[in-house]
C-alpha positions as CSV (number, residue, x, y, z in Angstrom):
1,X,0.0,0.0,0.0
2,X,1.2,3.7,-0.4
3,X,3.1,5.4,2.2
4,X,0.8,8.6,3.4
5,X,3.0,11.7,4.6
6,X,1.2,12.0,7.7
7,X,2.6,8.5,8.1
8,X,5.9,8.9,8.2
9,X,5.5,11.6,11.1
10,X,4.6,8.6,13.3
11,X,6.7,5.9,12.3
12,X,9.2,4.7,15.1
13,X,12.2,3.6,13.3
14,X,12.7,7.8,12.4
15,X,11.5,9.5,16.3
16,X,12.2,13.0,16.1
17,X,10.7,14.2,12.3
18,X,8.4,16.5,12.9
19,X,5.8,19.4,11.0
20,X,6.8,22.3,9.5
21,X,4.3,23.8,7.3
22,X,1.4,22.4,5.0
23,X,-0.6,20.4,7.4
24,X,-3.3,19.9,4.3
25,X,-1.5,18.0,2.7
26,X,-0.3,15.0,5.0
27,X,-2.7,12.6,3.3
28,X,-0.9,12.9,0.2
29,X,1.0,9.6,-1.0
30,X,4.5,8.5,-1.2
31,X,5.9,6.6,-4.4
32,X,9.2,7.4,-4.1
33,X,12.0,9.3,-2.4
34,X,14.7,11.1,-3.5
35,X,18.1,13.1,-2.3
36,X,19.3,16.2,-4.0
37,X,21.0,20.0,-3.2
38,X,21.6,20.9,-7.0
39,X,20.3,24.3,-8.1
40,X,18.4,22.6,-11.0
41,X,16.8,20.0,-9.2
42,X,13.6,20.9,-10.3
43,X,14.3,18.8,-13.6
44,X,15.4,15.2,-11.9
45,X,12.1,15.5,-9.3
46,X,9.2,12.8,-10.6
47,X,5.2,12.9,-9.2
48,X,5.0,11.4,-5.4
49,X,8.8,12.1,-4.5
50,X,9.4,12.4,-0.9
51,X,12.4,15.1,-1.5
52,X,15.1,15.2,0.8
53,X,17.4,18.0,1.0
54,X,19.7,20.4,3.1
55,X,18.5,23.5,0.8
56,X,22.2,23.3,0.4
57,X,21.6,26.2,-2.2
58,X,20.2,29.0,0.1
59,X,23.5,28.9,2.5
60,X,23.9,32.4,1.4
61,X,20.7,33.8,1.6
62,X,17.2,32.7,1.4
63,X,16.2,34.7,-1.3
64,X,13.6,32.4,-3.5
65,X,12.8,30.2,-1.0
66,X,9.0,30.5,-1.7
67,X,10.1,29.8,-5.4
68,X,11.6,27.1,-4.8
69,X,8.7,25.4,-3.0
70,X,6.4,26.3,-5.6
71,X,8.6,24.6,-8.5
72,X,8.7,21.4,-6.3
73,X,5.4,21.6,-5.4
74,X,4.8,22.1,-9.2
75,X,6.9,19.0,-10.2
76,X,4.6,16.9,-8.1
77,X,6.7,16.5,-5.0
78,X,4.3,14.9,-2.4
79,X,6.4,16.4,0.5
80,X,10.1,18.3,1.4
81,X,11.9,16.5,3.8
82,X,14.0,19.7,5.5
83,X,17.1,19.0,7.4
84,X,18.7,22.4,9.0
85,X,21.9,22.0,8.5
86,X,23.1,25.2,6.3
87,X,20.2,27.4,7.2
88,X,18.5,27.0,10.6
89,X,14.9,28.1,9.8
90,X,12.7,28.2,6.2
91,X,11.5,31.7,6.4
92,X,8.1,32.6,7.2
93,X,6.8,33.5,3.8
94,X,7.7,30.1,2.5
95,X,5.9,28.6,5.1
96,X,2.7,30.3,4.8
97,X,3.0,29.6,1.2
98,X,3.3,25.6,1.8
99,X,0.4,26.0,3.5
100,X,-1.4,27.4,1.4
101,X,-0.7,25.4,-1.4
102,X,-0.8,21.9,0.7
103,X,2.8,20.9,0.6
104,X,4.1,19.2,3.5
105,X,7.4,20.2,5.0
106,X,9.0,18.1,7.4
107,X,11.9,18.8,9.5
108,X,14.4,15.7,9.8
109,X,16.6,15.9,12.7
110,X,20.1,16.5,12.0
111,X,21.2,12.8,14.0
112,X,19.1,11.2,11.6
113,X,21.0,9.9,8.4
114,X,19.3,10.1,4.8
115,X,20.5,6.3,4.6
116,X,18.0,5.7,7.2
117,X,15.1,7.6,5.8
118,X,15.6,6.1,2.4
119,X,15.4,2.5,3.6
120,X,12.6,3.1,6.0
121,X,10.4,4.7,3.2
122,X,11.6,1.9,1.0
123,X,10.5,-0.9,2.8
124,X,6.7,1.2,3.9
125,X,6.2,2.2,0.4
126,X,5.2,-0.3,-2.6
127,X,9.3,0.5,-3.5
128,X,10.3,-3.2,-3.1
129,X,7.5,-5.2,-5.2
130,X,8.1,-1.9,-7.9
131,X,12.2,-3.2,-7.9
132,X,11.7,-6.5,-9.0
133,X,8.7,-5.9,-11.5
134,X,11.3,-3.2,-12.8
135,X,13.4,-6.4,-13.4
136,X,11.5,-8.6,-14.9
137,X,10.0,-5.8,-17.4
138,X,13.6,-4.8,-18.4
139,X,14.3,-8.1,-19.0
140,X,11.2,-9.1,-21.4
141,X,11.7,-6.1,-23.4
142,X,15.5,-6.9,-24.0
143,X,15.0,-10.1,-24.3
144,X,12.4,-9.0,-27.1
145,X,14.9,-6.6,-28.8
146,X,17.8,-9.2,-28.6
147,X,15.9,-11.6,-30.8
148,X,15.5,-9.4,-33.2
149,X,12.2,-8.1,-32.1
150,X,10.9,-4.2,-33.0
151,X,8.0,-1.9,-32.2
152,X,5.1,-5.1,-33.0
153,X,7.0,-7.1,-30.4
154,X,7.6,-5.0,-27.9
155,X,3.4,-3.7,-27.5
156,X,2.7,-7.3,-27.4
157,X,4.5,-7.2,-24.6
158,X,3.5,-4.5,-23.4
159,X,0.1,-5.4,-23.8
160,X,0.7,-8.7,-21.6
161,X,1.6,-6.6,-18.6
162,X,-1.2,-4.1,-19.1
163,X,-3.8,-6.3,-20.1
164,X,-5.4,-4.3,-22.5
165,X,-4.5,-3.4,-26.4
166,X,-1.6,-0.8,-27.3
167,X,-0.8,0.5,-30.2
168,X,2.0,3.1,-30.8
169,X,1.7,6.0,-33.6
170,X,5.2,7.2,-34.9
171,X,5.4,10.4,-35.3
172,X,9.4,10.0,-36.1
173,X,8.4,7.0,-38.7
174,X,5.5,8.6,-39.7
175,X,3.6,4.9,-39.2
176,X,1.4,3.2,-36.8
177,X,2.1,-0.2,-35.1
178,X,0.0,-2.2,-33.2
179,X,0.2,-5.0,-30.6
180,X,-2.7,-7.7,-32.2
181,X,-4.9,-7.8,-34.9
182,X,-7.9,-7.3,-32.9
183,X,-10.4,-4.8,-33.6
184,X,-8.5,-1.8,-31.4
185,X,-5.8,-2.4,-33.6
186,X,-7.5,-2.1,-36.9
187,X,-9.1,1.4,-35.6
188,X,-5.9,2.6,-34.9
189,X,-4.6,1.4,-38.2
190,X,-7.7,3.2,-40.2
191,X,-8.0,6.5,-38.1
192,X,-5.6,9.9,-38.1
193,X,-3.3,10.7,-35.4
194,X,-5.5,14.1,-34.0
195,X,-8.9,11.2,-34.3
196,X,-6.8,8.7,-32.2
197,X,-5.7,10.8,-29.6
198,X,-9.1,12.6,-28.5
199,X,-10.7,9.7,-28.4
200,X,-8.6,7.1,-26.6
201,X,-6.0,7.4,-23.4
202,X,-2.4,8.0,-24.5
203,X,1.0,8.7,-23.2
204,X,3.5,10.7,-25.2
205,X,7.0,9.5,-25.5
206,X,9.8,11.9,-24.9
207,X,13.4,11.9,-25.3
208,X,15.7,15.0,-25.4
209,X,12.6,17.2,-25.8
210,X,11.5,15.4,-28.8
211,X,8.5,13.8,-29.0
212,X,8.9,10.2,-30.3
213,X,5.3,9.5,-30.8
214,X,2.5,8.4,-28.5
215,X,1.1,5.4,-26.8
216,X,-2.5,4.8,-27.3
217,X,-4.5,2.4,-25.3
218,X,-7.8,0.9,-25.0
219,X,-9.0,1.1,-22.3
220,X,-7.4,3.5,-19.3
221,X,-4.6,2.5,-17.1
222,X,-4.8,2.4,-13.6
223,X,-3.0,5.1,-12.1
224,X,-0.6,3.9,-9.9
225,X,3.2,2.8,-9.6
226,X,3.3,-0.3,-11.2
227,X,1.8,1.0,-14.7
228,X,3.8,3.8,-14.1
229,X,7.1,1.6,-14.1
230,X,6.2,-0.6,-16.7
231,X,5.8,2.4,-19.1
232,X,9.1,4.4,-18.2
233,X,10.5,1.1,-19.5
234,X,8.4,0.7,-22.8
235,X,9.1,4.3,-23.4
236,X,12.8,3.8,-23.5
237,X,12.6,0.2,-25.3
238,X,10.4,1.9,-27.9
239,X,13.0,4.4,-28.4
240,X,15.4,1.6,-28.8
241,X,13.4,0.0,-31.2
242,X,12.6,3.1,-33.4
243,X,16.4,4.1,-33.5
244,X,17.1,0.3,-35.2
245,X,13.6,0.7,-37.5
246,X,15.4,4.0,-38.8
247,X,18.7,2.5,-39.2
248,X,17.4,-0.1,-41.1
249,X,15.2,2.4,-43.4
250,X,18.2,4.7,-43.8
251,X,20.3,1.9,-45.0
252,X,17.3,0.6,-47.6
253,X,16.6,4.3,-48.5
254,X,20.3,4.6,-49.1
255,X,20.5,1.0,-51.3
256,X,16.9,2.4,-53.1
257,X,18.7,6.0,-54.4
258,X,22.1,4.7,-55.3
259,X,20.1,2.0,-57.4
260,X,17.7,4.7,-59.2
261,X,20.7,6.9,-59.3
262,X,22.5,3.9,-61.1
263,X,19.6,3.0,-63.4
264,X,19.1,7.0,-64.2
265,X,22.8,7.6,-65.8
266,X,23.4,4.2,-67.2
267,X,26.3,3.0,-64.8
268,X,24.7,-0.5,-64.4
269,X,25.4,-2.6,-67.3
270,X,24.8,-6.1,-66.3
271,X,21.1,-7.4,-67.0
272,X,21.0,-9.6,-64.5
273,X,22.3,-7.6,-61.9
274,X,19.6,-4.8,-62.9
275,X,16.9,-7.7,-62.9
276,X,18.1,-9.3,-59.2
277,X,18.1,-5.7,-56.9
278,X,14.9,-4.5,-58.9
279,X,13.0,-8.1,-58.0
280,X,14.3,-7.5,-54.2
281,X,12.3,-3.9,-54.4
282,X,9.4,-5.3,-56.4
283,X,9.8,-3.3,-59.6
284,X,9.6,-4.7,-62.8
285,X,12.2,-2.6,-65.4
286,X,11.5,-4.8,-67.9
287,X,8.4,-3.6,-69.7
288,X,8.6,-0.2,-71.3
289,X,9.4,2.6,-68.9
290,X,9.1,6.6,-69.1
291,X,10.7,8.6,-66.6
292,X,8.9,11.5,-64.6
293,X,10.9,14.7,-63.1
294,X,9.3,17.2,-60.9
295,X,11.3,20.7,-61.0
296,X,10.8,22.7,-57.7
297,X,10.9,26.1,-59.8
298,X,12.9,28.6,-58.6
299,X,14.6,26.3,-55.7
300,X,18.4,27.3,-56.6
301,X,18.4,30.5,-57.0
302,X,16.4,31.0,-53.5
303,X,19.0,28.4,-52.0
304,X,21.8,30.0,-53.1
305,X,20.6,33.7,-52.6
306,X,20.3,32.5,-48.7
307,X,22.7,33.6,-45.8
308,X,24.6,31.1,-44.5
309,X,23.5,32.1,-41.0
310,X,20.2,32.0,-41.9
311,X,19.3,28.5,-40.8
312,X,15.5,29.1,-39.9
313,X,15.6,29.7,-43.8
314,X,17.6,26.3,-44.4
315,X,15.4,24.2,-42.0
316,X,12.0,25.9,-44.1
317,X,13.6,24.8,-47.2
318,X,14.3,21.7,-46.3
319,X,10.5,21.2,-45.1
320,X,9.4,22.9,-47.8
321,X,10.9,20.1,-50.2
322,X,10.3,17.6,-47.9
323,X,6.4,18.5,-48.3
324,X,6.9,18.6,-51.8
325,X,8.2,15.1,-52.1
326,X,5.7,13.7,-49.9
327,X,3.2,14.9,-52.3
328,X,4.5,13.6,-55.3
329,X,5.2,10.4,-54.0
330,X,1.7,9.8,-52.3
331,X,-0.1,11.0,-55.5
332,X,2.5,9.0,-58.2
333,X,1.8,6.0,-56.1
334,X,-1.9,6.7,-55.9
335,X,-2.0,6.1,-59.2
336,X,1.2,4.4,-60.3
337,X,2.1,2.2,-57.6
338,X,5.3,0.9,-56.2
339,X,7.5,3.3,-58.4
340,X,11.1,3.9,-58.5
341,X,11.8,7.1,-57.6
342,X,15.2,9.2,-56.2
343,X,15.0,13.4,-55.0
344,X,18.2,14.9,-56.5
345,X,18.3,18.5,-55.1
346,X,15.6,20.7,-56.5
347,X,14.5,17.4,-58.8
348,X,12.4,14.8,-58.0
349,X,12.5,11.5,-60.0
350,X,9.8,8.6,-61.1
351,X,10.7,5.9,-63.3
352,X,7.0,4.7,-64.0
353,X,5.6,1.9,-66.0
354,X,3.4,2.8,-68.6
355,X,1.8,-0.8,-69.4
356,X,0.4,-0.8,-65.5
357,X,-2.6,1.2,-66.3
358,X,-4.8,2.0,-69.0
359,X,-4.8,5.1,-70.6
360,X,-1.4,6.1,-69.6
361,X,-0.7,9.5,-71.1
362,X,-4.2,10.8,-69.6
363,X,-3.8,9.5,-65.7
364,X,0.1,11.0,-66.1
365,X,-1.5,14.5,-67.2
366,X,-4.3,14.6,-64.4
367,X,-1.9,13.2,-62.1
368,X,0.6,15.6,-62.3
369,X,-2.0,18.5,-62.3
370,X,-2.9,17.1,-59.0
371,X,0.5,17.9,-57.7
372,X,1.1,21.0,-59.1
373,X,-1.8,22.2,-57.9
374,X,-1.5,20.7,-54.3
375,X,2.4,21.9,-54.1
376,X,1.0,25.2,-55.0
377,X,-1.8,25.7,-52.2
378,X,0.8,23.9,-49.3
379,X,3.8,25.2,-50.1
380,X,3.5,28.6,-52.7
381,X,5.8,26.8,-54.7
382,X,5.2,25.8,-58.5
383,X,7.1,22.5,-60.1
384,X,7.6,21.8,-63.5
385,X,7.0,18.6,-65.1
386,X,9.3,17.0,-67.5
387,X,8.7,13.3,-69.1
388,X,11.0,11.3,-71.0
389,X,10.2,9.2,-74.3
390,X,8.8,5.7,-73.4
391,X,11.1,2.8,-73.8
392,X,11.3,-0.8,-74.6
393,X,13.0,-1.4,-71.1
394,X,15.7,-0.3,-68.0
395,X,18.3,-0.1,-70.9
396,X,17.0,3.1,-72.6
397,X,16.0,4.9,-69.0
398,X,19.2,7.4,-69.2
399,X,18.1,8.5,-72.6
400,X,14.5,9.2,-71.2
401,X,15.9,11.1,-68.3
402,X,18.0,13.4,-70.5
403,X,15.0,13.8,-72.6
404,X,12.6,14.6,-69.4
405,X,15.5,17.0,-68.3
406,X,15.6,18.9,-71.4
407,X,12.3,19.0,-71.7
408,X,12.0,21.3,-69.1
409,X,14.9,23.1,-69.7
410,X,13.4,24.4,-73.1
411,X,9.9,24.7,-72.3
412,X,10.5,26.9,-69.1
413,X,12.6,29.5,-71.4
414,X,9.8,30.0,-73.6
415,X,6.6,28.6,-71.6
416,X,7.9,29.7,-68.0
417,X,7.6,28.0,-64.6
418,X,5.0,25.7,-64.3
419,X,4.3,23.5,-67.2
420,X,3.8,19.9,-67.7
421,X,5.9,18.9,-71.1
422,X,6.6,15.8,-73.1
423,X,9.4,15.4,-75.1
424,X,8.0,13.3,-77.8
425,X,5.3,15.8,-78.0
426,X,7.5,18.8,-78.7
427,X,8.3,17.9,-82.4
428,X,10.8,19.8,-83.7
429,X,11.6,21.8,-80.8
430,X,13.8,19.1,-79.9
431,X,16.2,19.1,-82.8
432,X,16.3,23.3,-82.3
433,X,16.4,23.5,-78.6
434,X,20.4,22.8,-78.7
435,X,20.7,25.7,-81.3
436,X,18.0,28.1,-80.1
437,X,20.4,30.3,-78.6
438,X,23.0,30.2,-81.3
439,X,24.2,33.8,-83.6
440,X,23.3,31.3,-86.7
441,X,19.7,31.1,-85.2
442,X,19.2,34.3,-84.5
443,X,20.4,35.6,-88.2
444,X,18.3,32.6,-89.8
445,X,15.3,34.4,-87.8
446,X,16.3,38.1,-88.5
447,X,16.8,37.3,-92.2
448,X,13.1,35.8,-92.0
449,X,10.7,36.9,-89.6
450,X,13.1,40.2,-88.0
451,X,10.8,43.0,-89.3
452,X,7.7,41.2,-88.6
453,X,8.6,42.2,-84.9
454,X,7.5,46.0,-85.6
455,X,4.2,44.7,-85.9
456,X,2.7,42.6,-84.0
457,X,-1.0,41.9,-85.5
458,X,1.1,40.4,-88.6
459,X,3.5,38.0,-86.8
460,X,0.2,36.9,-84.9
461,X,-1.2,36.5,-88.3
462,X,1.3,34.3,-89.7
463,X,1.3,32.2,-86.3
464,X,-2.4,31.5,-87.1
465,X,-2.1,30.8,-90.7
466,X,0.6,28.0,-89.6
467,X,-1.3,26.6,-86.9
468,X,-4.1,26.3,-89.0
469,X,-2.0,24.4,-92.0
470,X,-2.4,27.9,-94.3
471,X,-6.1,27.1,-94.2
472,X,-6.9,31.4,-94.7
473,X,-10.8,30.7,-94.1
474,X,-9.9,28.8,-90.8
475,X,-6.7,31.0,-89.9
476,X,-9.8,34.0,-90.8
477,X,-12.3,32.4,-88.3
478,X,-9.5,31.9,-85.2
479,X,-8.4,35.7,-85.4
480,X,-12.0,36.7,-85.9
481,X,-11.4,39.0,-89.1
482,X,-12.7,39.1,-92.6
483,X,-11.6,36.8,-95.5
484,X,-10.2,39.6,-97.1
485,X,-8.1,41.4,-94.1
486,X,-6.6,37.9,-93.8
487,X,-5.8,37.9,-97.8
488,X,-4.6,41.6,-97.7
489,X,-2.0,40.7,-94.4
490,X,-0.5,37.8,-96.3
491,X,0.3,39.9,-98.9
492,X,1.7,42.1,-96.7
493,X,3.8,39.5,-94.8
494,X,5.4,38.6,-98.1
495,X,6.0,42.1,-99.0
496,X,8.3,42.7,-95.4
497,X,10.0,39.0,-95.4
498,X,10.4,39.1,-99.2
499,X,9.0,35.7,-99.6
500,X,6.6,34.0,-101.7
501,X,4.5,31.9,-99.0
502,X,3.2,29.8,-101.5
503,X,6.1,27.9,-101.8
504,X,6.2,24.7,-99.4
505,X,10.0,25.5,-98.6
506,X,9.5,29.2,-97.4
507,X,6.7,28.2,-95.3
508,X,8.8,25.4,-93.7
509,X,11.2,27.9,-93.4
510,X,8.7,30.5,-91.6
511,X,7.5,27.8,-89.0
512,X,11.4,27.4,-87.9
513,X,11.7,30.5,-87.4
514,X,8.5,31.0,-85.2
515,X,9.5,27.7,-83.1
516,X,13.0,29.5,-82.9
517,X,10.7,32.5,-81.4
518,X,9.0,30.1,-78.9
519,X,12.2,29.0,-77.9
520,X,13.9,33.1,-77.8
521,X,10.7,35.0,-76.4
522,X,13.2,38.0,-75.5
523,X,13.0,38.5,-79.2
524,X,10.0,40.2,-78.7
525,X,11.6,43.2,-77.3
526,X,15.1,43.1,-79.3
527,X,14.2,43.2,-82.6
528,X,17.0,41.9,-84.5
């Protein structure tokens, strides 16, 4: 049974202790006892403490005596234990305030040892039966770690000595695990963190001021030393456990990247090898394969344009991508599944297989809309999308990565930030993209389309009569104009480029030079 305060005022093994202050609060309970004269003993004090102590730290003065009694009273403490040897008296104030407050202060005499209160309390208290169920809870959840055992191990055993179901949600792992597969269990596996927590009792688990995660349970726990005991010890097993579930993922995570990494600039060239490590992650590589880049727009030159002191900035970067990936990855596998994927700075990588779904091209597009759209509203952040040419198999993935790269690349010159763009759907802005920016490109254009730039109604003309395959009545109807206005500009595009537009070679030549435009838009405002 517990150990009351008023208690140990009458015990006979300890004659002499007597009452100091806070006579309301003698029927408070003893769990524990403890010995300390440090400054910052506030942070070492636990609920039901019977604290023992010279008050070493007000030799000097007894400034902050009433403070002190308030922080211990705060931690819990069920009563103060006062021996006078530095200071002869607790000052009046502090008294009044115990009290008050119901804290119990009891004055030890000086021929008393601490050795002999500390046994005394021991033996009254439940201390002894609390000792050796310590024991033998240490040594089930070792024994469950030494065998290999992690987080699903150790709630079952912690579910044993509680008798009722745990599970435990991750906040550091981002996952839930559970200790059977009972109903509880499936709940907890279904419902949100914030749902869990309001409507179940829990018990967060702290290390270093981090929070870990939290223990749910079903039903509540009696409040007393025992459970007390047996969850200081699952707390630090479970802390023991995550720490070895993270190494292990880092060490996967780290096999996964160097693999996609691998795949992604062609430094594997052994088939077999590439068939054995993409069986152990459950990808097939050898059906035909597109790869999928997300841009973060914008990411290096913000990075770079940072302080090096500024590390608030650096940890919201970080976050910021962080959020980013998570939402690529949840949607791509939403719709994708099980994909091979790799974050590479401000780039973040799929290698997706475009024979596991029907209607490929159109889930890609409204999938990747989805993310945009999503990194947009979380973060204020736009991505570009880039995707590679498909291919037969894992042999031609560099190729489509290049390809998914560039795509971007070129588009966001001309288009800007934000676009979704397939290389085998930008015809021949593919073969002028590695030239676009060349002096022979921009005479070819000057020499061609240059004076057209002094007016824009006839460059947006002959844009229209191309788009439209030279179709004037079509070409007429877009630009919402007469026949005849469309009949009369033509003549006088002719007139200014000096070419006769109803020969097939000029007009191929025109259309070049308007995809070299779309590839130079600062042309607009240098006219050549």
């Amino acid at each position: 049974m517990p150990l009351a305060v008023e208690q140990i005022l009458k015990l006979p093994e300890l004659p002499g202790i007597t009452l100091i202050a806070g006579s309301s609060g003698l029927a408070k309970s003893v769990r524990g006892i403890n010995v300390m004269e440090a400054p910052e003993i506030i942070h070492w004090l636990q609920c039901g403490d019977f604290l023992l102590s010279s008050c070493y730290q007000f030799r000097d003065s007894v400034k902050g005596f009433e403070d002190f009694v308030r922080a211990i009273h705060k931690a819990g403490v069920a009563a103060l234990g006062f021996k006078n040897r530095f200071i002869q008296e607790i000052p009046q104030v502090a008294k009044d305030f115990a009290d008050r407050i119901g804290l119990p202060i009891l004055g030890i005499p000086i021929e008393i040892p601490y050795s002999d209160v500390i046994r005394v309390v021991i033996l009254k208290t439940d201390g002894v039966e609390n000792v050796r169920l310590s024991e033998t809870v240490i040594r089930a959840f070792s024994e469950a770690l030494r065998d290999g055992g992690g987080a699903p191990e150790l709630l079952q055993r912690l579910e044993s000595f509680l008798c009722c179901g745990v599970c435990f949600v991750s906040d550091t792992m981002k996952k839930c695990f559970c200790s059977s597969g009972k109903q509880f269990a499936d709940e907890c596996m279904a419902a949100d963190e914030g749902a869990l927590l309001k409507k179940y009792p829990h018990e967060h688990v702290v290390l270093s001021q981090f929070i870990h995660g939290y223990f749910v349970f079903e039903s509540p726990l009696q409040d007393n030393d025992m459970g007390r005991v047996i969850l200081e010890h699952a707390k630090t097993a479970m802390h023991l456990a995550l720490q070895k579930e993270i190494v292990v993922m880092e060490i996967e995570a780290r096999y996964h990247n160097d693999f996609v990494r691998d795949l992604l600039i062609g430094n594997i060239r052994h088939q077999e090898e590439i068939i054995n490590r993409s069986s152990a992650f459950g990808w097939d590589l050898t059906r035909k394969l597109r790869v999928v880049i997300f841009d973060i727009d914008n990411y290096k030159k913000n990075s770079s344009g940072r302080s090096a002191q500024d590390g608030h900035a650096a940890v919201r970067a970080k976050a910021m991508k962080e959020q980013i990936y998570s939402i690529c990855k949840n949607e791509m596998s939403f719709f994708f599944q099980n994909l091979p994927c790799l974050t590479m700075k401000e780039l973040i990588v799929f290698i997706v297989n475009t024979e596991s779904c029907h209607n490929f091209n159109e889930k890609l597009s409204m999938c990747c809309g989805d993310i945009q759209e999503k990194a947009r509203i979380c973060t204020g952040h736009t991505l570009s999308v880039g995707v590679g040419n498909e291919k037969d198999d894992f042999g031609g993935l560099s190729e489509s990565y290049d390809e998914a790269r560039r795509a971007i690349e070129v588009m966001r010159h001309s288009k800007g930030d934000g676009g979704f763009h397939v290389w085998d759907e930008m015809g021949v802005l593919t073969v002028l993209a590695p030239v676009a920016g060349s002096s022979e490109a921009r005479k070819f254009f000057a020499t061609r389309l240059g004076k057209l730039l002094e007016d824009e109604n006839l460059l947006y003309t002959l844009q229209m009569l191309v788009n439209q395959d030279w179709n004037f009545k079509a070409a007429a109807r877009d630009l919402k104009i007469h026949y005849n206005t469309i009949h009369y500009r033509y003549e006088r595009i002719c007139e200014l480029t000096g070419m006769d537009l109803s020969v097939w070679e000029k007009r191929l030549e025109v259309t070049v030079a308007l995809k070299l435009l779309s590839l130079n838009p600062n042309w607009h405002h240098e006219p050549a």
